[in-house]
C-alpha positions as CSV (number, residue, x, y, z in Angstrom):
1,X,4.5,-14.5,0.7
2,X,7.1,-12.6,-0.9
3,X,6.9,-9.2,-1.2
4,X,6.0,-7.1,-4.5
5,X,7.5,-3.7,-5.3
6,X,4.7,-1.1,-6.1
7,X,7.2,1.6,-7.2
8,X,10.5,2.8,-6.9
9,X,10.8,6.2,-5.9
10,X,8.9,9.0,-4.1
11,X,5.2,8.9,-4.4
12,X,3.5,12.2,-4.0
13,X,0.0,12.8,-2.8
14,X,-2.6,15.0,-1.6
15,X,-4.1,13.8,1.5
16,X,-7.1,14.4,3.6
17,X,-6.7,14.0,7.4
18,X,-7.2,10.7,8.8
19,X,-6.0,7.6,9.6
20,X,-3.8,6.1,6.3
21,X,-2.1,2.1,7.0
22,X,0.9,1.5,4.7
23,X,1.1,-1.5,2.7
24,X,3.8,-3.4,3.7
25,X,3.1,-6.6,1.1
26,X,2.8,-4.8,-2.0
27,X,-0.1,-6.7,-2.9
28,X,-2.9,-4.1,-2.5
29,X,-4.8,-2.3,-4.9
30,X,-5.0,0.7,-3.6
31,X,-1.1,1.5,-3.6
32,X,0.5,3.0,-1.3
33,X,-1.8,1.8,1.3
34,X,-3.2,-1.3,2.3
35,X,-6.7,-2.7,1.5
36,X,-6.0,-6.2,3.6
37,X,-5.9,-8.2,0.3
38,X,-2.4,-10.1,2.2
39,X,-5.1,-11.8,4.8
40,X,-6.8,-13.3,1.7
41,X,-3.6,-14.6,0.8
């Protein structure tokens, strides 16, 4: 699977505490983090 660029460049949020997985693949919808949509690929 080849990656896909989300953006280029900073991204700036606020954030509640908790526990926040990066996405790695690019391929999620809920940029910057990962929804596990790269195990249905």
């Amino acid at each position: 699977m080849e990656p896909k660029i989300s953006k280029k460049g900073p991204c700036v949020m606020e954030m509640q505490p908790g526990k926040y997985f990066w996405s790695s693949c690019g391929h999620s919808a809920i940029q910057p983090f990962c929804d596990g949509v790269h195990n249905k690929l």
